[in-house]
N, C-alpha and C positions, 0 to 999 in steps of 0.2 A: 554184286548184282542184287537188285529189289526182288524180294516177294512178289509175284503177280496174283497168289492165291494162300487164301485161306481156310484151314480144317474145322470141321464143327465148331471144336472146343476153344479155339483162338475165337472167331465170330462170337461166341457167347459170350467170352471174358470183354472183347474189345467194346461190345453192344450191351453189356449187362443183365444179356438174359437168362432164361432157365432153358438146359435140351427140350422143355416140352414146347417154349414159344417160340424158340428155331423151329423144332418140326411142325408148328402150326404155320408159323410164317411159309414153310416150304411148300404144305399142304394146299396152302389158297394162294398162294404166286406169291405173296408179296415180297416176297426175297430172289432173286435169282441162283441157281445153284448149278451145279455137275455133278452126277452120282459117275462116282470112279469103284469099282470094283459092286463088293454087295452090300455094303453097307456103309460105306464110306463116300462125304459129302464133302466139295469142296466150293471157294465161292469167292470168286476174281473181287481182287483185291481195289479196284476202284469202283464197285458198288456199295463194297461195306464201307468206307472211307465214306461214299454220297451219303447212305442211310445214315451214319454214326453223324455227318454236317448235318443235316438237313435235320434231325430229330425224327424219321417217320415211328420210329419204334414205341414211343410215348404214346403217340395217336393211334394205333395197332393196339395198343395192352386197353386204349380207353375202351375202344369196340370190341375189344373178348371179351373185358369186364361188361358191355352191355348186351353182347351176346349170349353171356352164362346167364345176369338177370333174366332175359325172357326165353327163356329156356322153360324144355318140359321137366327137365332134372329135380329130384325131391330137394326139399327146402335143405336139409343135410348135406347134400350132393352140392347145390351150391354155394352153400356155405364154408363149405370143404374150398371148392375151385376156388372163391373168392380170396380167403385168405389166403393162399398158394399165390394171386394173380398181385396182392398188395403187398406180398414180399419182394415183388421183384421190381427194382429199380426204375 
């Protein structure tokens, strides 16, 4: 039998992101999810399959990266972000 869902740390590997831009995506919707217990996230298995076709995650990391630019964050702070955001895939 297939998978219907996946755990955080599958979603990140599968999507290539970092746990911080899953839980930003979780934060402003753009991912759908289920919190199962207290701390644990899971995330039906033909969403991440669309997002991974479709490429929305690209266009997601381009708008945090324009997000942190006009940001009130000291020039340090997002300097810091920035290079954390072009690490990731």
């Amino acid at each position: 039998m297939e998978k219907e869902y996946y755990k955080s740390k599958e979603v990140e590997k599968i999507l290539g992101i970092s746990p911080a831009m899953l839980r930003y995506m979780r934060n402003t919707g753009r991912i759908p999810f289920k919190k199962v217990g207290e701390k644990t996230f899971i995330y039906q298995k033909s969403d991440i399959d669309q997002i991974g076709k479709y490429g929305f995650i690209k266009d997601e990391k381009l708008r945090f990266i324009d997000l942190v630019k006009e940001s009130n964050f000291s020039e340090e702070i997002k300097s810091e972000l920035l290079s954390i955001l072009n690490r990731v895939e």
